[in-house]
N, C-alpha and C positions, 0 to 999 in steps of 0.2 A: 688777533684771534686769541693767541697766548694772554696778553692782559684780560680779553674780556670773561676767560677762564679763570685768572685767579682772579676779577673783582665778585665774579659768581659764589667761586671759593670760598671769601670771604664774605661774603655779605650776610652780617648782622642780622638782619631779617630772619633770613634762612635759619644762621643759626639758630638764632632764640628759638625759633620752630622746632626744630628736632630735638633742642631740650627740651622745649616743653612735651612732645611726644614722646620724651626719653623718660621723663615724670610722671606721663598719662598711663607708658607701657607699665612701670613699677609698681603706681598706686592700683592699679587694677590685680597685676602679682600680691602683691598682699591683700587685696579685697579677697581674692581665689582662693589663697590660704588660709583667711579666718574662715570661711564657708567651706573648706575639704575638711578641717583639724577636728570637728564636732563629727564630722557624717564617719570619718575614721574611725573616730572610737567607739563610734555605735557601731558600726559593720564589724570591729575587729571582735564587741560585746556578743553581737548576734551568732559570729560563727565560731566564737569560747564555748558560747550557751547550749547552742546544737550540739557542737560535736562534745561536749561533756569534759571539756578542758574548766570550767567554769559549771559548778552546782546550780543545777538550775533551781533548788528549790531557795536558794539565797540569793540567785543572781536569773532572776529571769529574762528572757531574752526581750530584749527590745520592741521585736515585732510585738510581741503578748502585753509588753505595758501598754503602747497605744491601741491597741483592741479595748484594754482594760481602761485607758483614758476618754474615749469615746463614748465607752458604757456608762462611765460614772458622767458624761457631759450628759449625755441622752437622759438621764434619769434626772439631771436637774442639779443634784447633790453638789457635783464638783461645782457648778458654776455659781453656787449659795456659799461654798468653802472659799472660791476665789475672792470675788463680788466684798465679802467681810473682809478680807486680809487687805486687800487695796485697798478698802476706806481706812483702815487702821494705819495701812504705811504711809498713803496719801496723809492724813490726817496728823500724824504722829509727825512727818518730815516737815512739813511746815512749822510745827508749834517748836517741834527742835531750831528749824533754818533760819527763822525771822527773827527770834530774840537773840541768837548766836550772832547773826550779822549786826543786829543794831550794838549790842554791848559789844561786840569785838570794836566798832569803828569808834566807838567812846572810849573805849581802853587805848587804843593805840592814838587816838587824838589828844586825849588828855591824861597827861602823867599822874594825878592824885586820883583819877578813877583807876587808873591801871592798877597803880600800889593798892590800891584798896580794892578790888576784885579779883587780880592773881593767887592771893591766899586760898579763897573760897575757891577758886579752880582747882586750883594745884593739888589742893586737899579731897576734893569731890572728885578728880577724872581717874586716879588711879584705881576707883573703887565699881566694880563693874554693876551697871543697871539691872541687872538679871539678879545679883545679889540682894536691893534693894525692892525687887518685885513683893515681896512679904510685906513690908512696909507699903509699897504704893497701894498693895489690893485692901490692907487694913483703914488706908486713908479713901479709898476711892470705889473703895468695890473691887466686884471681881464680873463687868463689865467691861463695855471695849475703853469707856474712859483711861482703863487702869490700864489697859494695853497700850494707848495711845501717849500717854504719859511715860511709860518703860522706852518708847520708840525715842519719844521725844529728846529726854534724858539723855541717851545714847550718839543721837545725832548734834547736842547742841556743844558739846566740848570740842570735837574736829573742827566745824565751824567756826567757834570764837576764837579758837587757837591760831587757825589759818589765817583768818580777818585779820588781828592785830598783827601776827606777820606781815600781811600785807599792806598796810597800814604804816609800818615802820620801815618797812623795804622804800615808801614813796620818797624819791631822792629830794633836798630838804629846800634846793633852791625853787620847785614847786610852792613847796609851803608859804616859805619865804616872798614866792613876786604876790601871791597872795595877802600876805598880812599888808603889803607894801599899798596893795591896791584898794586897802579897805575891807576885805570878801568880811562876809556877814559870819556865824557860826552855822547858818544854812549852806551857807556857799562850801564851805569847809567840806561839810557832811557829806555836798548828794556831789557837789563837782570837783573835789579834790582826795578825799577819802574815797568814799566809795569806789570811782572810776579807777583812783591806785592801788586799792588792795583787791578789785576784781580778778583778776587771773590767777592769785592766791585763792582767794575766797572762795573759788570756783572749784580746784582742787582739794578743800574742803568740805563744799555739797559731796563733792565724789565720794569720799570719802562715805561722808553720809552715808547716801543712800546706800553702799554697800552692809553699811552696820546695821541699817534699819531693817535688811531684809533679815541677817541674821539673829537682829533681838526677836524679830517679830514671830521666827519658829519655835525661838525657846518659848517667847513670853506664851502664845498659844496653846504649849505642850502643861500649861501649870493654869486649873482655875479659866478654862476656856473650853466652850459647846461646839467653839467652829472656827474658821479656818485653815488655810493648810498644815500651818501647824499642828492643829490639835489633829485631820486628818492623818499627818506622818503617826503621829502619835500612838493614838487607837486604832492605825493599821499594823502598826509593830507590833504592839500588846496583844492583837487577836491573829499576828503572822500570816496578814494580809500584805505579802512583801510589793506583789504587786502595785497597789493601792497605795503603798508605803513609797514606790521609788515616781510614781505617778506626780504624790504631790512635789520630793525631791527635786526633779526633772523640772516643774512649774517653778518653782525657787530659784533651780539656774538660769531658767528661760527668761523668769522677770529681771533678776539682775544684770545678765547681758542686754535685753531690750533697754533699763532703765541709764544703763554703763554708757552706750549708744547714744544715748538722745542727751546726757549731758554734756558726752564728746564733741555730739553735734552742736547741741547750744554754746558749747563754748567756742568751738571753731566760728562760729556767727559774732558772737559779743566781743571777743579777742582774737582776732584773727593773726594777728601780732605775733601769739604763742606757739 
């Protein structure tokens, strides 16, 4: 009876179980606390604003933005301001992401493209896109092109910077049973590069997309009819604070939605990480 209690005791089985329930209890702890830590600061916003610890004419209370959020959806307006900004960052993020990955895996694959394209980086990323927006609208208008191109700009340095990281992190005896085996300079690219600077590279979209959302309010707020950006904008100007922290709010809601789905996609692609 004593034996058949410690083989219970110990059995592996069991265990592994309770860790894994001991994993499932934790991961849901932290699911609970990113969905309390937002609703917090709005309840703690809501009862500053009432009780006049917080001006309400500078800080309006929570409940009155999404009154004021629903009016501007019902009327049409806000969903014509979104609707533009997400073609702009959809749009922008791509033209950044796709030329960033390809020349990142050519610089970190071959040494005389690297020396010869790290200059023009080096030189180019320190200099912020939003400075350069004068120049893009004179070359391109002062349409969404020119917004698309400021995005683009923005997102394609993190990206190629991270690539070749990862691209030179890929440990050499890879490379190496490769050259051994013949691999083509396709094989190189899509089954040796590529797949060893992905969990790098990937932490460079991230990157991304966060900058794209903050080029994209500047770029709006200058030579722009619409978007949420230009909304922030001309709701400050006319001390429409509401209308002002409406679109703000939309800004943080896409970038944690967008933060999400890359975490997610990566946890799919590299599960590894």
């Amino acid at each position: 009876m004593h034996e058949e209690k410690e083989g219970n005791l110990y059995n592996p089985y069991e265990m592994e179980q309770q860790e894994w329930k001991k994993r499932q209890v934790k991961e849901r702890g932290k699911q609970l606390l990113t969905i309390i830590s937002p609703i917090f600061i709005l309840l703690l916003w809501e009862i500053c604003s009432r009780t006049g610890v917080l001006d309400i004419r500078f800080f309006p209370p929570p409940s009155a933005i999404v009154s004021t959020f629903f009016e501007l959806m019902t009327s049409g307006l806000l969903w014509t301001h979104i609707s533009v900004s997400l073609y702009r960052i959809a749009a922008g993020f791509l033209l950044g992401v796709i030329p960033g990955i390809i020349i990142g895996l050519l610089m970190g694959l071959y040494a005389p493209i690297r020396h010869f394209i790290s200059p023009i980086v080096m030189a180019f990323m320190p200099i912020p896109t939003l400075a350069l927006l004068p120049i893009i609208i004179i070359l391109f208008g002062i349409g969404d092109f020119s917004k698309v191109v400021t995005i683009a700009g923005s997102v394609f340095f993190p990206v190629v910077i991270n690539t070749v990281a990862g691209v030179l992190n890929i440990e050499k005896v890879h490379l190496d049973v490769a050259k051994n085996y013949g691999a083509s300079p396709t094989d190189f690219f899509f089954r040796i590069a590529f797949p060893g600077a992905l969990p790098v590279m990937l932490e460079g979209i991230q990157m991304g997309q966060a900058i794209a959302l903050l080029t994209i309010v500047a770029a709006e707020m200058m030579g722009a009819t619409s978007g949420i950006g230009y909304l922030i904008w001309t709701s400050y100007k006319a001390f429409m604070l509401k209308e002002m922290f409406v679109g703000l709010i939309l800004i943080s809601f896409f970038g944690f939605l967008f933060s999400l789905f890359l975490r997610g996609l990566q946890r799919k692609i590299v599960p590894w990480r």
